[in-house]
C-alpha angles and dihedrals in degrees: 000000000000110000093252099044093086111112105147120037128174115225133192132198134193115136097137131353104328122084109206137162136183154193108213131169134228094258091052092269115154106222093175139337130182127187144173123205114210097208100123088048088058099033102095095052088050093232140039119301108203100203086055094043085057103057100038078062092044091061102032106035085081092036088057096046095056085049084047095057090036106062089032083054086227135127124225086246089058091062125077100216162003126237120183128176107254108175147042109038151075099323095230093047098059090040088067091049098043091046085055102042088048089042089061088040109054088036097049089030094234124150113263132206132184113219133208118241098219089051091049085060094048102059094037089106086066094066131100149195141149093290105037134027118154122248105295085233084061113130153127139318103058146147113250127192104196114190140169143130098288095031141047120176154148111215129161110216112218102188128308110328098002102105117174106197111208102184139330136192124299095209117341139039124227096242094050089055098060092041094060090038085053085049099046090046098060090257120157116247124305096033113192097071081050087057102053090042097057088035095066091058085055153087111248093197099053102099132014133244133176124270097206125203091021099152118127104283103358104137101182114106125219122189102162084092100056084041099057091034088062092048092059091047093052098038083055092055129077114240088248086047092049088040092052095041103032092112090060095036089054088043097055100026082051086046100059096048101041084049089055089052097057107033082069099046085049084062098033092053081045100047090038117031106011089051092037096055086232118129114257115243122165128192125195123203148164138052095308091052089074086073104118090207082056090046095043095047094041091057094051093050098054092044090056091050098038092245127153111240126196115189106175111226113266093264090066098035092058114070103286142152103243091072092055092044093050085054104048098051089051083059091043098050084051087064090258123152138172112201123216095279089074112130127214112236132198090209126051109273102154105027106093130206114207 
């Protein structure tokens, strides 16, 4: 098969707790994707447990695939690939999803890839469907803030496969943060989306909680401050005083962190794109990026600077296959393979800075 004939791919995904497969096109079109949150599995320990997350992949990644082809109407030897996540992630979950990915492709003899997570975020903003395609001016470079509960960066992508990564976090991720606040608070699991709800009933100034790394261009981020600050705060107040006053605790707490994202992407955009002469165009992606404060504020921000902003729906923001999809048949258009020997990693191998 010649490098540019690939037109369908199927994609899997499984880095973490959500099993997810896909059938994406060449131009970004999602033809199918079918995916199973294990929320309700991991619930009741108030966080992941990798050993569970495992084997919820191990019996429902098939299981999606068959519901994939079938309501594509397509069968796995009409497609010209297949495309796994491969790094970063919890190492078993991304075994069950390699194993299977290898498994189709050396039965159906179709190439095989193994993608890079972070990538697949990156270039989310590229899919499309019915309901979402990005701007039709859309294109690199452009500043991306990618952030979820296991990442928080600043990158500017350059074109497919030249990532520039401007600064990252020194301890935790955003993600994380509102996840043990949620706990601590007496949230339900997971804790971020609990946060936002109750948020938007409060008032955001109410109390006040540390903006780390704040100094003029530092583009690192830092959220084990505002974590711990909030411990303190709730440790100090009684369960009847947290329960009568969580709308403004989310709110302010929520505020803190989503101001520390953007005044870096503000300098970043600035140092980056302003003094550059190149127009300024943001993406923001990951789980997090499903935070309607972050979304609200991020809007206003780009409308005030005249910059073009591209925030993929929910669906592609949360961990998904089409991204990786999307990623993998951009490789494998640029003649590039992975054989059968190819080992899942819980850190970025593959995946180059330049």
């Amino acid at each position: 098969m010649s490098a540019n004939s690939f037109n369908k791919v199927l994609a899997i995904e499984t880095s973490c707790d959500d099993t997810s497969v896909a059938i994406v096109g060449s131009d970004g079109w999602v033809y199918q994707v079918a995916s199973l949150s294990q929320d309700k599995d991991h619930a009741v320990f108030g966080g992941i447990v990798p050993e569970i997350a495992s084997r919820s992949h191990n019996t429902s990644l098939l299981p999606l695939v068959e519901i994939c082809l079938q309501k594509a109407n397509l069968k796995i030897e009409d497609l010209d690939g297949i495309c796994v996540t491969s790094e970063p992630g919890l190492l078993g979950s991304l075994l069950v999803g390699l194993v299977t990915a290898k498994t189709l492709a050396m039965t159906f003899d179709k190439p095989f890839l193994g993608v890079n997570h972070l990538e697949g975020h990156l270039l989310a903003p590229f899919l499309k469907d019915d309901k979402y395609q990005p701007p039709t001016d859309f294109d690199y470079p452009f500043l991306a803030l990618a952030v979820s509960g296991g990442h928080t960066s600043l990158y500017v992508v350059h074109d497919l496969g030249k990532y520039e990564i401007l600064g990252t976090t020194l301890d935790d991720a955003a993600g994380e943060a509102f996840d043990k606040f949620a706990k601590l608070a007496g949230l339900p699991y997971p804790g971020g989306p609990h946060v936002d709800q109750k948020a938007k009933n409060g008032d955001p100034s109410r109390y006040e909680f540390p903006r780390a790394l704040l100094g003029k261009g530092n583009l690192s981020f830092s959220f084990s401050g505002v974590k711990a600050s909030a411990s303190r705060m709730l440790q100090s107040m009684s369960g009847s005083e947290i329960q009568d006053n969580i709308n403004d605790l989310c709110a302010s707490y929520q505020e803190a962190i989503v101001d520390a994202l953007l005044q870096k992407v503000e300098w970043a955009l600035k140092i980056h794109f302003t003094k550059k002469k190149r127009t300024p165009r943001l993406v923001i992606t990951g789980g997090v990026s499903a935070n309607s404060r972050l979304r609200d504020k991020a809007e206003s921000l780009c409308k005030e600077k005249n910059i073009a902003l591209v925030i993929p729906p929910i669906r592609y923001c949360t961990d998904n296959a089409a991204m990786i999809g999307y990623a993998g048949i951009q490789h494998f258009q640029r003649g590039e393979r992975d054989d059968l020997s190819l080992s899942a990693s819980s850190s970025s191998v593959k995946f180059q800075h330049v």
